[in-house]
BAVEX-630303 format. One record per residue (C-alpha): residue number from 1; residue in one letter; x, z, y. Coordinates in steps of 0.1 Angstrom, whole numbers, plus 5000, padded with zeros to 4 digits. Layout:
! residues N
R  nr rest east   up north
R NUM    a    X    Z     Y
...
//
This chain:
! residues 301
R  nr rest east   up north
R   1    x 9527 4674  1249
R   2    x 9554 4694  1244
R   3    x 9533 4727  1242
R   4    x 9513 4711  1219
R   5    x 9545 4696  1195
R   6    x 9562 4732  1198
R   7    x 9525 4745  1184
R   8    x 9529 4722  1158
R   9    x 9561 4732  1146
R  10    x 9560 4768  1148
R  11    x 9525 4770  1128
R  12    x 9539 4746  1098
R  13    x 9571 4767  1099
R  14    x 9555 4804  1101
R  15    x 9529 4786  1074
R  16    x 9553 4770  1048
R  17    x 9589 4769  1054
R  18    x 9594 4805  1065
R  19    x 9578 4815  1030
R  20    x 9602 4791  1010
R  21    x 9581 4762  1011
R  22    x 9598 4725  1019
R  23    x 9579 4702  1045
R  24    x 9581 4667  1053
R  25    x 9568 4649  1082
R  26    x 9558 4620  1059
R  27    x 9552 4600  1093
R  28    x 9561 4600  1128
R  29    x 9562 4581  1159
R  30    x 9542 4574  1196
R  31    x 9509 4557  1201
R  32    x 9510 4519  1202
R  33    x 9549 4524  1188
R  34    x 9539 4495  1165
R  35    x 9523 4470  1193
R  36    x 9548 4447  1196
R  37    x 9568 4433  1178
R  38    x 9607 4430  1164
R  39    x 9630 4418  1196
R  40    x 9607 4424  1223
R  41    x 9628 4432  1258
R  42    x 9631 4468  1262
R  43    x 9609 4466  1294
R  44    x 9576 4452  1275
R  45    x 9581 4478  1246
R  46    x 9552 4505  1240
R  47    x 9556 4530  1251
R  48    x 9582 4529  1281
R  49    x 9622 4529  1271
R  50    x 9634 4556  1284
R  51    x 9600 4583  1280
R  52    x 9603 4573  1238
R  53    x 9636 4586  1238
R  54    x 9630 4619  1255
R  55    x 9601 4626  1236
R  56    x 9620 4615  1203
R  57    x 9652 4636  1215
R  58    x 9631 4669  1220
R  59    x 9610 4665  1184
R  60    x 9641 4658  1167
R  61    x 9656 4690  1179
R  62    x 9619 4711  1176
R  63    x 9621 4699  1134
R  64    x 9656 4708  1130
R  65    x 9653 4744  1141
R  66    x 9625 4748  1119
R  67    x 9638 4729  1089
R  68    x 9619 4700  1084
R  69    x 9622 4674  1071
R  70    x 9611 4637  1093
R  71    x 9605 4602  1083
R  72    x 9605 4575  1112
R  73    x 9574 4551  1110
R  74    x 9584 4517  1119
R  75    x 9570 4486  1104
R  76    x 9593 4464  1114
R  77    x 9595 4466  1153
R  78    x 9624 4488  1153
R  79    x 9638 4483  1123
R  80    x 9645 4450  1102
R  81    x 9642 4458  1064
R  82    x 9658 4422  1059
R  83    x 9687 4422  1081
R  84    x 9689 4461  1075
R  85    x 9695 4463  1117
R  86    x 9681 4482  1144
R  87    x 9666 4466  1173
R  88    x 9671 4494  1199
R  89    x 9706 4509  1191
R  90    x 9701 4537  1213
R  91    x 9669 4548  1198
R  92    x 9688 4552  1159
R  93    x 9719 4568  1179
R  94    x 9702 4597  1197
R  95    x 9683 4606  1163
R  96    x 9715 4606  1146
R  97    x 9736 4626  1174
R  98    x 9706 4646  1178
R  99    x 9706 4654  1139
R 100    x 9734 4680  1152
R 101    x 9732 4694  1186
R 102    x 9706 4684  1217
R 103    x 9711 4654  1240
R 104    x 9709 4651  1277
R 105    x 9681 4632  1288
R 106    x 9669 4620  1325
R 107    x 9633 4622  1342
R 108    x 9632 4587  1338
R 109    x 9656 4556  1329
R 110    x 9648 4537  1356
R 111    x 9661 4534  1394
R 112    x 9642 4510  1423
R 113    x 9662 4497  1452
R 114    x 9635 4481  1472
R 115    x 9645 4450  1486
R 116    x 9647 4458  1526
R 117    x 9645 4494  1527
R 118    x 9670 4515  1539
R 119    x 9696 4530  1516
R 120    x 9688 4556  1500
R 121    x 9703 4579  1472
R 122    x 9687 4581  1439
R 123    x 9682 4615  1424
R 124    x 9678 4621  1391
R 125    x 9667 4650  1376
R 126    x 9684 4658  1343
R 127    x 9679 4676  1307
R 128    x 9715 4683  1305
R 129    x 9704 4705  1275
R 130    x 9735 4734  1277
R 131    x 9755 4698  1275
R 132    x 9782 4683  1304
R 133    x 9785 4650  1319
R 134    x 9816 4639  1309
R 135    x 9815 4605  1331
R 136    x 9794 4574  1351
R 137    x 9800 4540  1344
R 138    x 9789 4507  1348
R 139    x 9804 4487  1328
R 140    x 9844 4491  1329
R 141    x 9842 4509  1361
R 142    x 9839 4544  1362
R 143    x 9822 4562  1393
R 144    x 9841 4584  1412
R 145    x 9822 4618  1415
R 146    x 9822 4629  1446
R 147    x 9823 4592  1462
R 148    x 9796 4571  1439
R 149    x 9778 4604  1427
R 150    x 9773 4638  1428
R 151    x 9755 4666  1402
R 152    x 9742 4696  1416
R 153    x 9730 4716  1390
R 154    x 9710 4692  1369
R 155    x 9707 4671  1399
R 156    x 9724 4634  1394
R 157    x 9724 4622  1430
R 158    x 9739 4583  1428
R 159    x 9750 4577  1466
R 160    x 9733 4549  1486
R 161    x 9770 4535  1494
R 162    x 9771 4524  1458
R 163    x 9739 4516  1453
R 164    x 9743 4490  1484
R 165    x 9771 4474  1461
R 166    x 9750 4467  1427
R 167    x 9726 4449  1451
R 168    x 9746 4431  1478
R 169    x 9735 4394  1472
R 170    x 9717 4401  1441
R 171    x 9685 4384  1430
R 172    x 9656 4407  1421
R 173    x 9652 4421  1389
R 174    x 9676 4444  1365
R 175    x 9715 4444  1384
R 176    x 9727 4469  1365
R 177    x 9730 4498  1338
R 178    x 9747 4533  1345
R 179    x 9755 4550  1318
R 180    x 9761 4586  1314
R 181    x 9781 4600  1289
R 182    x 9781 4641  1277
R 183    x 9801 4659  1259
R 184    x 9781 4660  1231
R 185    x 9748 4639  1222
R 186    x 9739 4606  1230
R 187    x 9747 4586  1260
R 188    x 9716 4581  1287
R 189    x 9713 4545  1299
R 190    x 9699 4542  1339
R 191    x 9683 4503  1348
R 192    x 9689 4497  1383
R 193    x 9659 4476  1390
R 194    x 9660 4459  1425
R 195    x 9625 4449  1436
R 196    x 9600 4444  1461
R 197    x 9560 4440  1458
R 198    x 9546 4425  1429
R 199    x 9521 4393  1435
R 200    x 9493 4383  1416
R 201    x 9477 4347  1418
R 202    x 9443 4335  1415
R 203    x 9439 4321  1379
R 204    x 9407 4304  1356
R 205    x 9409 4314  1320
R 206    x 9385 4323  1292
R 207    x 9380 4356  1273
R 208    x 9406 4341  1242
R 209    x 9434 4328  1270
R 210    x 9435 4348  1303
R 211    x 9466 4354  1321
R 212    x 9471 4362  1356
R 213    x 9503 4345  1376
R 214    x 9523 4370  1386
R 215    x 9558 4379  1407
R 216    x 9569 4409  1393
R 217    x 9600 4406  1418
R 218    x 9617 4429  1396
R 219    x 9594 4459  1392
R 220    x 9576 4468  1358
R 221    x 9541 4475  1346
R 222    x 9534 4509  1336
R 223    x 9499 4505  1333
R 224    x 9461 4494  1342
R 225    x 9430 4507  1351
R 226    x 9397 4490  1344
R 227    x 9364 4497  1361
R 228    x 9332 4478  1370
R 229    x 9321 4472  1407
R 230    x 9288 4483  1399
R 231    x 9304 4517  1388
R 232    x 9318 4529  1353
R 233    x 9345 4523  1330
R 234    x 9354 4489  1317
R 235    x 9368 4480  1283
R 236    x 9374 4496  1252
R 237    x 9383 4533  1248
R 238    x 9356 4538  1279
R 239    x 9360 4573  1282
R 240    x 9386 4565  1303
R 241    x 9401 4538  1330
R 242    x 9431 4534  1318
R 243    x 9439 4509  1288
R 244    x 9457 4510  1258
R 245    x 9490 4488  1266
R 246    x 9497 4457  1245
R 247    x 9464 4460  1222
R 248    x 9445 4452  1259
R 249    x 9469 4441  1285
R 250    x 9504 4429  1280
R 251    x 9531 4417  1308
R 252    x 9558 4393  1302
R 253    x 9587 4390  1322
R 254    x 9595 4355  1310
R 255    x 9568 4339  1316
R 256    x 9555 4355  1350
R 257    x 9521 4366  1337
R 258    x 9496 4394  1328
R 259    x 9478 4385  1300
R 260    x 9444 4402  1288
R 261    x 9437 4399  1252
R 262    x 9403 4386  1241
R 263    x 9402 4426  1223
R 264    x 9397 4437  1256
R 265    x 9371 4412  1269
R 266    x 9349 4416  1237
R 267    x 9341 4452  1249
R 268    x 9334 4443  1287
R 269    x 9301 4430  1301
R 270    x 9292 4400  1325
R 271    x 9298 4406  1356
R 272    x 9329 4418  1383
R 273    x 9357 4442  1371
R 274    x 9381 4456  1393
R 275    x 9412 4461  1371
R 276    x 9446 4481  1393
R 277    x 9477 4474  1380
R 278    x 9502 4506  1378
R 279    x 9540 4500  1383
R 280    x 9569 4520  1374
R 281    x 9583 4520  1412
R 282    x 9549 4533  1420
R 283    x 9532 4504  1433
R 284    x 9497 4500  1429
R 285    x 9481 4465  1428
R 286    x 9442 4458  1428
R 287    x 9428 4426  1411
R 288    x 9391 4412  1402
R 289    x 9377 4394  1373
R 290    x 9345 4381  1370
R 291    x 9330 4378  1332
R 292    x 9303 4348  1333
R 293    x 9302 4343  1292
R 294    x 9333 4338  1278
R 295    x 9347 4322  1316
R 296    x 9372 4343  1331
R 297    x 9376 4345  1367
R 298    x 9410 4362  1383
R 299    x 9408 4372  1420
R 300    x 9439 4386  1439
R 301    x 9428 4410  1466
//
């Protein structure tokens, strides 16, 4: 994407601006940005938290060194024209900071401590983008590099010893957010997520109310395949397995459940589907449905 975004740029500059020509991006923004809506929890927001903001960070700097000139699309999931506030804070202050220099950004916002494995560090590769981490915290307390953490290069290495700490008696789920601050840019924010193995239940639904019971024990769906036992690709878009997040499949946290919307089941036939559910600590899970009409039946494997 970022081959592709740079492609962009450089054409419509070399095209327009370079020859005295303004340009404005009348629109921009990710696929599915506007799938859900106004306060939903960071961790059921399309696309994933932390891979918006990279890709926002590097196509705000990209249209500032060629000199052109963006408007955000947002109809109301990030922004609320009645209250006039922003409903992710971090997303409008690394497009202002990045307005004048680069921000560092991380390989991912998210850390797993699995419940019951050994300690472990957790490294985390880092854009520092010619910036320098300044400091760690969490909350009031600051790490102490050298004790808590260590950055080799754009390494972050947060040691297991501390780790150990954020989860000692902790219940599984979110225990805590690291935040790294730069020089210059906007702060990176890291969700330590402590978690074991998802479960899915058994469940009986039809194609306008299906959702599967599930323990996310504190991990987080990145995404889900769809294919038919008898072979082929189930679902809309079926050029591929994988389906479009919230517009075919949407977790909640709150309630415990997958649910598939009744956009997915008008494009998939009678019969079994095997659907495998991705998750960001890279657990895989495998689940059946069975389409009999509009009856829905949900098998864990």
């Amino acid at each position: 994407m970022k081959k592709e975004l740079d492609t962009t740029a450089d054409t419509v500059y070399n095209t327009f601006v370079s020859k005295g020509i303004p340009v404005i991006v009348g629109e921009y923004e990710l696929l599915g940005w506007d799938a859900t809506p106004f306060k939903t929890p960071f961790g059921e927001v399309v696309p994933e938290h932390g891979e918006m903001l990279k890709y926002i960070e590097y196509f705000t700097h990209k249209v500032q060194e060629k000199h052109l000139t963006t408007m955000l699309w947002d109809n109301g999931g990030r922004f609320d024209r009645r209250t006039l506030q922003w409903d992710d804070p971090e997303l409008y202050n690394l497009i202002m900071a990045s307005l004048k220099s680069r921000s560092s950004t991380a390989e991912s916002d998210l850390i797993f401590i699995r419940k019951g494995a050994q300690d472990q560090d957790a490294v985390m590769p880092l854009s520092l983008n010619d910036n320098v981490l300044t400091s760690i915290k969490v909350g009031d307390y600051e790490l102490v590099e050298g004790t808590d953490y260590v950055l080799n290069g754009e390494d972050l290495t947060v040691k297991a010893s501390y780790l150990a700490k954020l989860t000692e008696s902790a219940e599984l789920g979110e225990v805590a957010l690291i935040k790294a601050r730069f020089n210059k840019g906007a702060d990176w924010t890291f969700h330590v997520m402590y978690n074991d193995t998802p479960v899915l239940q058994n469940v009986v639904g039809t194609t306008d109310s299906f959702a599967i019971p599930t323990a996310f024990n504190g991990d987080r769906l990145a995404t889900m395949e769809a294919v038919y036992a008898a072979g082929g690709n189930a679902g809309p878009h079926n050029w591929t397995s994988f389906k479009e997040y919230a517009r075919t499949y949407k977790p909640s946290y709150a309630n415990n459940e997958i649910s598939l919307t009744q956009g997915f089941f008008n494009e998939v036939n009678d019969g079994t589907v095997i659907l495998k559910f991705h998750f960001w600590s890279g657990a895989i899970i495998e689940y059946t449905i069975t389409k009999n009409g509009t009856s829905i039946t949900g098998s864990a494997l």
